[in-house]
C-alpha positions in Angstrom: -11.4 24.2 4.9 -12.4 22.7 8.3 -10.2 20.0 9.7 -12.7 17.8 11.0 -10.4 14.8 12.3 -7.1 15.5 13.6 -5.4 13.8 16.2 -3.5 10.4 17.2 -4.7 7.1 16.0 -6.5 5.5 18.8 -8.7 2.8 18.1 -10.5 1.7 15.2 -10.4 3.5 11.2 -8.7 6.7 11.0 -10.6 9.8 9.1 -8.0 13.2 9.7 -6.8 16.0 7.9 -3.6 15.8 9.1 -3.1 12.8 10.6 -5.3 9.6 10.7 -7.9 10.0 13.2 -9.8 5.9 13.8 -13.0 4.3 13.2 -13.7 1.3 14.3 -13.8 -2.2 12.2 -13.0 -5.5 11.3 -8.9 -5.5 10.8 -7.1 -5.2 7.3 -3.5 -4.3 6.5 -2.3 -1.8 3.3 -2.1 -3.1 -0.2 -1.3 -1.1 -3.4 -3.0 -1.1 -7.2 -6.4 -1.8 -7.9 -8.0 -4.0 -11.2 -11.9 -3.0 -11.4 -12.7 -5.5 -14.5 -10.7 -7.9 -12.4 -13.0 -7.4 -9.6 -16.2 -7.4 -11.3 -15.6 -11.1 -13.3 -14.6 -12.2 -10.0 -18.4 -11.4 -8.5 -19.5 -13.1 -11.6 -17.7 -16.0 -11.1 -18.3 -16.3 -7.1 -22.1 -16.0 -8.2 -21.9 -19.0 -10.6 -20.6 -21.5 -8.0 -22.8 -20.1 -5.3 -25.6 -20.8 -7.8 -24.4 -24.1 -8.8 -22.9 -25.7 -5.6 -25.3 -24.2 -2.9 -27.8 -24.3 -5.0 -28.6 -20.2 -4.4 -28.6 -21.0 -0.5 -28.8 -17.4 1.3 -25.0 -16.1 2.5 -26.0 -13.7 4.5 -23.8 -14.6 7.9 -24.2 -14.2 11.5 -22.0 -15.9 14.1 -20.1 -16.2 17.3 -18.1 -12.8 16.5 -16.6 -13.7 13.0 -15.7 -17.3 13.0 -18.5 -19.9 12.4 -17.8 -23.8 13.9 -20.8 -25.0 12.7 -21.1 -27.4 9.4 -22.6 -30.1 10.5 -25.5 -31.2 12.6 -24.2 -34.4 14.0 -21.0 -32.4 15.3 -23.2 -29.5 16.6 -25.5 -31.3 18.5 -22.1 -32.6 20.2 -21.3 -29.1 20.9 -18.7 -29.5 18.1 -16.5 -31.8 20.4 -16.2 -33.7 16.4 -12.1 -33.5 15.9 -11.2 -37.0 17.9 -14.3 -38.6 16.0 -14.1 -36.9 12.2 -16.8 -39.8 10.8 -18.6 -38.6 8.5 -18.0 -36.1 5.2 -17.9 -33.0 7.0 -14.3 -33.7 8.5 -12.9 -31.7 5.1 -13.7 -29.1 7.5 -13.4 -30.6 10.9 -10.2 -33.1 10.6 -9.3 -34.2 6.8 -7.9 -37.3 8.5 -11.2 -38.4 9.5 -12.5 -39.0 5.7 -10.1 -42.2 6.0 -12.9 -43.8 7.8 -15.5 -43.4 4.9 -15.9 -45.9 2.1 -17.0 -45.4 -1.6 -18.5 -42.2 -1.9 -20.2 -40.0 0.7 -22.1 -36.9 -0.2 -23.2 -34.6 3.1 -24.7 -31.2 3.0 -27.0 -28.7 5.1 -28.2 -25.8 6.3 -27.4 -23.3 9.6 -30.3 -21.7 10.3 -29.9 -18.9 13.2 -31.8 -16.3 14.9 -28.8 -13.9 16.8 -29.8 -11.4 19.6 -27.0 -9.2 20.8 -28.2 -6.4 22.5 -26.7 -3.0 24.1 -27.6 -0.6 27.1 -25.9 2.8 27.3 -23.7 3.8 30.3 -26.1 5.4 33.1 -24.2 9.0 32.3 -25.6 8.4 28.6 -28.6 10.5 27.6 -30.4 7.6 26.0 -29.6 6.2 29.4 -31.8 3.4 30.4 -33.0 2.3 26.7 -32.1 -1.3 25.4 -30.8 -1.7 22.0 -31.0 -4.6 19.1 -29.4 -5.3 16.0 -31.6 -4.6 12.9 -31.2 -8.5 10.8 -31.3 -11.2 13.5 -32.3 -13.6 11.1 -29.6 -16.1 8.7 -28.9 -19.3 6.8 -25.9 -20.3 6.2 -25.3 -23.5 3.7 -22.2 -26.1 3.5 -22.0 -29.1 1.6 -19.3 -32.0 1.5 -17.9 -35.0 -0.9 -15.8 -37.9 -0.3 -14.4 -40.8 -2.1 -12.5 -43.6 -0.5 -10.1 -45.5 -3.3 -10.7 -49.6 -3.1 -7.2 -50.3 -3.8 -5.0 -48.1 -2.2 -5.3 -46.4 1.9 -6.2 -42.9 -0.2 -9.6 -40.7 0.5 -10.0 -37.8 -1.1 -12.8 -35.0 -0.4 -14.2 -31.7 -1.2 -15.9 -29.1 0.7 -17.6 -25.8 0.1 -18.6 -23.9 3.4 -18.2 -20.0 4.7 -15.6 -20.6 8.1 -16.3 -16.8 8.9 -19.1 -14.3 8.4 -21.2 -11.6 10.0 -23.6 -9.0 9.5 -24.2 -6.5 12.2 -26.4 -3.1 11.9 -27.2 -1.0 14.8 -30.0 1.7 14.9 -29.0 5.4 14.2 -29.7 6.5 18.1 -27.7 4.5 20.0 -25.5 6.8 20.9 -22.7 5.4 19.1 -23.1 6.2 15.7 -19.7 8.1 15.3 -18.3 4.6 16.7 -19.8 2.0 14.4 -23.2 1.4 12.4 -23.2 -1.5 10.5 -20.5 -4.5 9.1 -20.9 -7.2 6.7 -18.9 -10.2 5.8 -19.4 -12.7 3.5 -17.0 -15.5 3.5 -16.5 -19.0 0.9 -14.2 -21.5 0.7 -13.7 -24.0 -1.4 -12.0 -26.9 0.1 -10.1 -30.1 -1.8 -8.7 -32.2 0.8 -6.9 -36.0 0.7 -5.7 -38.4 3.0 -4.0 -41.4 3.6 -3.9 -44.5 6.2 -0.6 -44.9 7.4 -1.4 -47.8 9.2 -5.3 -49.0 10.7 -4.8 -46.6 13.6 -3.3 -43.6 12.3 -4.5 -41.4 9.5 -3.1 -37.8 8.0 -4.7 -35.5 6.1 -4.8 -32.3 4.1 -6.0 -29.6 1.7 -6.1 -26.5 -0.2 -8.3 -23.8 0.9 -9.2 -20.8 -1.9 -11.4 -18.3 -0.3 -13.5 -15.6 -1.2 -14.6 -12.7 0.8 -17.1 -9.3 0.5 -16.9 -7.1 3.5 -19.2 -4.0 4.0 -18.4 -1.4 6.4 -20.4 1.6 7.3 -19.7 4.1 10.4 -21.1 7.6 10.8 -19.0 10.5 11.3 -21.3 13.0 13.5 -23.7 11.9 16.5 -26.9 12.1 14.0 -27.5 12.1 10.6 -29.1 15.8 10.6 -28.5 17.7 8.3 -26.6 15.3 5.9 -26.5 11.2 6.5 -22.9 12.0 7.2 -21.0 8.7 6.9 -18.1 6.4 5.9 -18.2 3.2 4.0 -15.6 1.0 2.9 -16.5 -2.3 0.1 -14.6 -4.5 -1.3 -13.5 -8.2 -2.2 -11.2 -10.5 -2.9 -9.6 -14.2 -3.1 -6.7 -15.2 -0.7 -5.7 -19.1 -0.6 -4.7 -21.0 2.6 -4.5 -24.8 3.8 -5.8 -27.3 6.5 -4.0 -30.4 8.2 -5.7 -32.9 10.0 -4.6 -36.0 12.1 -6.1 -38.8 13.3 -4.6 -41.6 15.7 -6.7 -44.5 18.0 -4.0 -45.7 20.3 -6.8 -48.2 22.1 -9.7 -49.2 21.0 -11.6 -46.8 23.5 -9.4 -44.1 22.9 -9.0 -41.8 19.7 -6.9 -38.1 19.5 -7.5 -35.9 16.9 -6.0 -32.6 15.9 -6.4 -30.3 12.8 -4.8 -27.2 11.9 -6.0 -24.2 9.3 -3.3 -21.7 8.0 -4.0 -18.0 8.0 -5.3 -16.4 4.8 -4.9 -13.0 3.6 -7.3 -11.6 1.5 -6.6 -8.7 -1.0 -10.0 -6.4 -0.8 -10.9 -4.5 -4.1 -13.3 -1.6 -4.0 -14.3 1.4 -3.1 -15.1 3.9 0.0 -17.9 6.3 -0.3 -17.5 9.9 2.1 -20.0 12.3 2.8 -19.3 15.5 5.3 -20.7 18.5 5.4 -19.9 20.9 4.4 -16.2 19.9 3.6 -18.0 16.8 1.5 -21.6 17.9 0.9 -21.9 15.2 -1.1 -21.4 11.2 -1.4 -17.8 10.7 -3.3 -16.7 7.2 -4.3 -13.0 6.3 -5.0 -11.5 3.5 -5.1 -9.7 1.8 -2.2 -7.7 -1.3 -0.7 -6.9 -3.4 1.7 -5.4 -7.0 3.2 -7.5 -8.5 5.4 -5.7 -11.7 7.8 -8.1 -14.4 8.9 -6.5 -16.2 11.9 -4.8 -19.3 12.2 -7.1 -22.3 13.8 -5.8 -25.1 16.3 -8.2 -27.5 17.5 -7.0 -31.0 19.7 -9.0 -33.6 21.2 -9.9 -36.8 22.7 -12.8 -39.3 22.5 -13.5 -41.9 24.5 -15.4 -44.9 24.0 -16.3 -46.9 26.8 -18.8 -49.3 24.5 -19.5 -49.1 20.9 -22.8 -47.5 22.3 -21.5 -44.5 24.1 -19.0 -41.5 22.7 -17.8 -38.6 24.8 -15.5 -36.4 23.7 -13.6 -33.0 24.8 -11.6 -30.6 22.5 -9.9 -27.5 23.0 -10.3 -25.1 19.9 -7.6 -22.2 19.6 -8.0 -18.8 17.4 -5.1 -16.4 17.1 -7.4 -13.2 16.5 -4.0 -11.1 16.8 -3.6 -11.2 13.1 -6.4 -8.2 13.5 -3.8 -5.9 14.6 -3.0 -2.2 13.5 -3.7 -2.2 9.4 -4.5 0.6 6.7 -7.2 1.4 4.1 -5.6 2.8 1.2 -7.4 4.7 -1.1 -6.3 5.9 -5.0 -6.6 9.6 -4.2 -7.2 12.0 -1.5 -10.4 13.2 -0.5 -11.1 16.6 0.8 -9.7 17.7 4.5 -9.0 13.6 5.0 -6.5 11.8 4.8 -5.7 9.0 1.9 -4.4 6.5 4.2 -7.3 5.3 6.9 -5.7 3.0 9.9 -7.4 0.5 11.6 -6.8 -0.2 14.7 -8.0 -3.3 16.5 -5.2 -5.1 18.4 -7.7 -8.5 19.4 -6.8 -11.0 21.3 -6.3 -15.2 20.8 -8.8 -16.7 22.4 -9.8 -20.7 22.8 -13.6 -22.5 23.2 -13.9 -25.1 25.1 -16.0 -28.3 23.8 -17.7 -31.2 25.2 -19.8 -33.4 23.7 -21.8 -36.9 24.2 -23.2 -39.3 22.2 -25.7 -42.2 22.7 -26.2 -45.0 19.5 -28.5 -47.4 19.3 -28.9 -50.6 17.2 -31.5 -49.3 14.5 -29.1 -46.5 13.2 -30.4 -44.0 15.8 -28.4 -41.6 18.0 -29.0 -38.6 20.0 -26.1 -36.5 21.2 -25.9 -33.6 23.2 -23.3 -30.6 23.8 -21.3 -27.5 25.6 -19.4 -25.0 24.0 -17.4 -22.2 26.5 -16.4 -19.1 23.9 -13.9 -17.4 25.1 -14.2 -13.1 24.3 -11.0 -12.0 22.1 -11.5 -7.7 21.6 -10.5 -6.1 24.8 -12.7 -3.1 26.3 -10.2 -0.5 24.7 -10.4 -1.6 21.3 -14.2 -2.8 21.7 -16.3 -2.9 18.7 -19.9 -2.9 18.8 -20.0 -4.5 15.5 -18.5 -7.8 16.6 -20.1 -7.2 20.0 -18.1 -9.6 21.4 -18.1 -11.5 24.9 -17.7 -14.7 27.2 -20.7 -16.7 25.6 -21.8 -20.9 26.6 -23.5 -22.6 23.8 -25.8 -25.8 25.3 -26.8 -28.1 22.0 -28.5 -31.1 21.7 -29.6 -33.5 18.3 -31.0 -36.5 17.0 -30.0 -38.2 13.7 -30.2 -41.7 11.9 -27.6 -43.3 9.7 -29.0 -46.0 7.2 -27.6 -48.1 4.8 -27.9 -45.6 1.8 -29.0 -42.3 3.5 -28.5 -40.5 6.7 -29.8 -37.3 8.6 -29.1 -34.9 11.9 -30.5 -32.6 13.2 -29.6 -29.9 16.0 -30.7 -27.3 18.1 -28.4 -25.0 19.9 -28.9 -22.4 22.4 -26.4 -19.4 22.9 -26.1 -17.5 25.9 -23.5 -14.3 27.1 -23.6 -12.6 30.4 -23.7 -9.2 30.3 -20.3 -7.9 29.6 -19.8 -3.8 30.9 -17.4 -2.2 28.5 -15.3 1.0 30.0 -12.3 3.0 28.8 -13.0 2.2 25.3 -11.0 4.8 23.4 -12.8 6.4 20.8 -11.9 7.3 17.3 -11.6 10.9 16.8 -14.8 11.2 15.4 -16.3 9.6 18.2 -14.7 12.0 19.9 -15.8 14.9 18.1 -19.4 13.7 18.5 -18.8 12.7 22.3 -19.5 9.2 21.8 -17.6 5.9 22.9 -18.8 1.9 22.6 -19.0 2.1 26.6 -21.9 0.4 27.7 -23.7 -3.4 28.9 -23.7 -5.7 26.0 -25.6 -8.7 26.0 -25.8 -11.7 23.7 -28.7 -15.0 23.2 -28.9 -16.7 20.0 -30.9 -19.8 18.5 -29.9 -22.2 15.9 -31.1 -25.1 14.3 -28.9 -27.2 12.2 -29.8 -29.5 9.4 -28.1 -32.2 7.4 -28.4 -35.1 5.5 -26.1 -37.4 3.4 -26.1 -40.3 0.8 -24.2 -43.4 0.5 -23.7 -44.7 -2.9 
């Protein structure tokens, strides 16, 4: 029998004979035993609330790298500078503390519509030199929706939300020249949010909640340069549940001045499924078994201040902090051994924290009007020797600006927001052993623009 991949792990998931050779992906850590009935009324049930609470709003999810900030379109068209301010329902997500501020009941829901353009060039000693290449699906919608209810007797709110924090879904053409590198990711991401919160005193509010998320990742990478004479790949599916919680505060020491701050635990989620191989000749044809793996979502910080100068003016600055090191060195573990590769595949990843940086202004007006504009500077978090062309990740500046009215029963924003990345030239990236097999790395010019619109309304009642 051939050994295909042997070596050292390097970067990315590891496909060897002897040894684990990488491929590159989004980071999960081992877990053992495996419950397929288990798995399958889980999809039924995740279906069912989709169906029921999003009202069979499309999941498919493309954002800034992994993590998406926007659920709202009041707080996007402020570049998401939202923390300090937290008025309306969507601080379940935001800053529980904020839902203090609400009275009787508040219903608030939308949608994230985006159209997401990374692209990549190949290195000028590449023989596809000189080409320019896109992602397949630039197209999404992403839904959220949020409830409130403010108790007339006591300082108590309570809330509930139901929005995807994370997602992505990335596929490259066969013939970029790093197929044996990466080919396409997907991950959708729900959670299901309870929150309450309590007025300590006028000024200062706390809050917090319960977060039960659900996640389905899709991986696919190939394992030669081109598909000929056999597609030649790996995948990795699965899903799972993992449950986590979010803190929120909310103090207004002066009457211009308010500071905000919210907090979201990691969450680890247990991934079910399967991996499907295909090699030839050592695996002439697709085999399935079935697999697992823990996959860490980071912990989120966010602090900031607004400031008020009149009742008719709101500015605001937050600093927004993601420890992406939970994607570190993790394993796919798979029930049994498949030819000439090894059981256990290693991931490695080793990302970076990384911060954005948010501004954002607002302008009311007395008929219930406002328009508000925005900055957002996203910070890159996977260096160039662990790069991934399925996050493509770099430095990007989001500019976003919106309009919106808030009435006596009903309300609405909207937003636009335009995304923009620099070229970012990737060298030294280490390649997983098939990469190097095939001679391929994910060196290269990556480039990233993006346009969204965001949409929301509400109801006071």
């Amino acid at each position: 029998m051939v050994s295909l991949f042997a070596g050292k792990p390097q970067s990315g998931v590891e496909l060897a004979c002897s040894s684990a050779s990488p491929m590159r992906t989004y980071g999960v850590r081992s877990v053992v035993g495996t419950n397929e009935s288990a798995s399958m009324n889980r999809h039924h049930t995740v279906k069912l609330l989709l169906a029921v609470v999003l009202a069979g709003g499309p999941l498919t999810l493309l954002a800034n790298g992994l993590r998406l900030v926007s659920q709202d379109g009041f707080a996007s068209a402020r570049g998401e500078a939202f923390v300090a301010t937290a008025d309306n329902p969507s601080a379940i997500y935001y800053n529980p503390a904020g839902i203090t501020q609400l009275e009787n009941n508040d219903l608030r829901g939308g949608i994230y519509g985006i159209y997401l353009d990374p692209s990549y060039r190949p290195p000028p000693s590449a023989p596809n030199s000189g080409n320019t290449y896109h992602i397949e699906n630039k197209l999404a919608a992403v839904p959220q929706s949020f409830y409130t209810h403010t108790l007339e007797s006591l300082p108590l709110s309570f809330g509930l939300g139901v929005y995807a924090p994370y997602g992505g879904n990335v596929s490259w053409p066969q013939d970029t020249g790093f197929r044996a590198v990466a080919l396409k990711s997907s991950l959708q991401y729900l959670t299901l949010n309870p929150v309450v919160a309590l007025k300590l005193a006028p000024n200062l509010s706390m809050g917090g909640g319960v977060m039960v998320n659900y996640a389905n990742f899709d991986l696919e990478q190939g394992i030669l340069r081109t598909q000929i004479p056999n597609a030649n790949f790996f995948r990795f599916k699965g899903d799972g549940w993992s449950v986590g919680y979010n803190l929120g505060a909310l103090w207004q020491p002066h009457e211009k001045v308010s500071i905000g701050a919210s907090f979201r635990s990691t969450a680890t989620v247990t991934l079910n499924g399967q991996t499907d191989i295909e090699q030839y000749p050592v695996i002439p044809t697709p085999q399935a078994r079935s697999a697992q793996t823990d996959f860490t979502f980071p912990l989120t910080v966010v602090c900031g201040l607004s400031y008020r100068p009149t009742p008719k003016w709101n500015l605001e600055f937050d600093a927004d902090y993601t420890d992406w090191s939970s994607f570190g060195v993790n394993t796919i573990h798979q029930a049994t051994k498949p030819p000439g590769i090894n059981q256990n595949i290693a991931l490695v990843l080793n990302w970076q924290p990384s911060w954005m940086y948010e501004f954002g202004v607002t302008r009311y007006f007395d008929n219930g009007w406002h328009v508000s504009a925005g900055y957002v500077f996203n910070e890159n978090s996977v260096p160039d020797a662990n790069y991934t062309p399925l996050v493509a990740d770099l430095d990007r500046h989001f500019f976003s600006v919106g309009a919106g009215r808030k009435g006596k029963r009903f309300d609405f924003d909207v937003a636009y927001q335009l995304g923009y990345g620099p070229t970012r030239t990737v060298t030294g990236s280490t390649p997983s052993t098939a990469g190097h097999i095939a001679g391929q790395t994910a060196d290269g010019n990556y480039g990233f623009s993006s346009h969204a619109v965001m949409l929301t309304m509400g109801m006071h009642f």
